[in-house]
N, C-alpha and C positions, 0 to 999 in steps of 0.2 A: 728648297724650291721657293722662289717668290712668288708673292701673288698674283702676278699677271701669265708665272709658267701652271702654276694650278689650274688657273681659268682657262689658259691656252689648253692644255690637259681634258679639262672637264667638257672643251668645247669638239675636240677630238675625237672624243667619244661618245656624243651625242652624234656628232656625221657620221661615226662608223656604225654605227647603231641605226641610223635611218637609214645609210645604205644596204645594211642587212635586211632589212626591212623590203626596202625597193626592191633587192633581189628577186624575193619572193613572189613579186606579181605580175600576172600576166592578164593584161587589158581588152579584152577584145575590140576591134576595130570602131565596132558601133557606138562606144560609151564611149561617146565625147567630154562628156565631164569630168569623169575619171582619167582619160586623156591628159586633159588640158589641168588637173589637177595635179598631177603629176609633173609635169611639164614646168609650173611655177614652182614646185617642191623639189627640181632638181636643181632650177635657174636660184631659188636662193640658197641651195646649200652651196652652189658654187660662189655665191658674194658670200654666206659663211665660211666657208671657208679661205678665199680670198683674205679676207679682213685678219682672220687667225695668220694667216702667211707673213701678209704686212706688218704686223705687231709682231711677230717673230723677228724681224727684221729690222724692227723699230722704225718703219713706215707709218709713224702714227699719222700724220696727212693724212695720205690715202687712205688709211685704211678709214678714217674718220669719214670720209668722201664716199666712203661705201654705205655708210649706215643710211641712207636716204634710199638709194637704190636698192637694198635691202628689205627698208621700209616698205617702199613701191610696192616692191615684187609681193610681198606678203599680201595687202591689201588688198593687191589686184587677185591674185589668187584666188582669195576667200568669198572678197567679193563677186567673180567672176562663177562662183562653185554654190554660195548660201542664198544672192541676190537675183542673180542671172537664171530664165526659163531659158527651158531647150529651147525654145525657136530663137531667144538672143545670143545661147551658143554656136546653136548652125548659121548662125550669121556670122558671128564672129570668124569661125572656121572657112567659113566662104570667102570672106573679105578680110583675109588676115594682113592685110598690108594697109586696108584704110579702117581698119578698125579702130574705136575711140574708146576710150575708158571718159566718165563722169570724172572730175574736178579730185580733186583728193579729200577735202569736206564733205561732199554728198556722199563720197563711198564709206568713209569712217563713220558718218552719220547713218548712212544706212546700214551697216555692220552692228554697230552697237545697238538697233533697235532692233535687231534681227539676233542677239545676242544675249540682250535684255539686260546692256551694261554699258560702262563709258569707256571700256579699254582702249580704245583705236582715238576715240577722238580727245581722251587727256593725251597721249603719246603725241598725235598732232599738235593739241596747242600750246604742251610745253617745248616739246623739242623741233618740231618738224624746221621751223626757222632755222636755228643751230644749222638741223642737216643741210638744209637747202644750201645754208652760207659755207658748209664746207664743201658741198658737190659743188660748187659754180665759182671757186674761189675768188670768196669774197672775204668783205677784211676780217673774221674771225680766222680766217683760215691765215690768213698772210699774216698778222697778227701774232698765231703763234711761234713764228720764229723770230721773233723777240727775246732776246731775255738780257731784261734791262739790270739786272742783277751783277751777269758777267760781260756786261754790254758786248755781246754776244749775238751774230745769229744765227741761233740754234734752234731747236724744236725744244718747244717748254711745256708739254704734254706733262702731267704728275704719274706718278702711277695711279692714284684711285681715281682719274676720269680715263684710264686706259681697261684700269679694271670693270669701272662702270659700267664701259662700250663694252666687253667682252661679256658681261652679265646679261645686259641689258639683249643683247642678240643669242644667246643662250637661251635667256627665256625667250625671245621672240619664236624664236626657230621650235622649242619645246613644242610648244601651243600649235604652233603651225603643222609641226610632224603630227599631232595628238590628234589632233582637228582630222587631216590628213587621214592616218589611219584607223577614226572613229567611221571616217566618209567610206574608205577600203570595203571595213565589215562589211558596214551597211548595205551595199552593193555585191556582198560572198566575192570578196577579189581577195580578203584578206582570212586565214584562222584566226577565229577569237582569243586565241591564247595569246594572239603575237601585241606585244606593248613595250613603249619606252622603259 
């Protein structure tokens, strides 16, 4: 097994493991956080797993094109769950068609001091560019099919910057699930026994 079918593998079993998870609970109408917590926690396992589809496929483009909108989702979640008062979620829930999220800076910045770390905003200032220029295909993206080697154009993806993306949204997704069902407990939606 190569290292991209291990990670494909390890990432597998993280989604089935949160969907066993998800099974488990049952939300009452009222708890809009828990709601809407959920709700981002399905929307990214499906761009995780998307991304795992594509690398299967050897879609490395796209699937590189997800890691942004991935990103998103994540942030918008947490920050929508750890930052956000009930009265900004019954808003959000009311006007969910003209609702706005804060800039992707302010959210990360207010994540990490709500956090009382820098995780969201080094992810931002190293990578988020990258993502952006493969979501909007821009010349990193077009770029990589290149390959001046076999003067060629082909997809010139390595494997350890495929494996990297498949690590790197493993741990995102971890953290997010963890976060996720540390929020469940707290709330008795979830048994304390239940953990990644």
């Amino acid at each position: 097994m190569t290292n991209i079918q291990t990670k494909l593998q390890q990432n597998q079993d993280l989604g089935n493991k949160i969907e066993d998870i998800l099974s488990q609970i049952e939300i009452p109408d009222d708890n809009q956080k828990a709601l809407l917590f959920t709700a981002f926690l399905k929307n990214g396992l499906s761009h995780f797993y998307s991304m795992n589809l594509l690398i299967e496929k050897k879609l490395y483009h796209s699937a590189f094109a997800f890691a942004r909108v991935f990103f998103d989702n994540i942030i918008r979640g947490e920050y929508s769950i750890y930052i956000l008062d009930n009265t900004k979620i019954d808003e959000m829930f009311v006007n969910l068609n003209d609702w706005k999220f804060p800039n992707t800076t302010t959210m990360c910045q207010k994540l990490d001091e709500s956090f009382r770390n820098s995780f969201f905003e080094n992810i931002r200032t190293q990578s988020y560019g990258i993502m952006c220029d493969f979501t909007h295909t821009s010349s990193n993206q077009i770029a990589r099919w290149f390959n001046a080697e076999k003067n060629l154009i082909e997809s010139n993806f390595s494997n350890d910057e495929v494996v990297d993306l498949l690590e790197g949204n493993y741990n995102l997704m971890k953290r997010f699930a963890k976060n996720y069902i540390a929020f469940m407990k707290a709330n008795n939606l979830l048994n304390d026994g239940e953990n990644l």
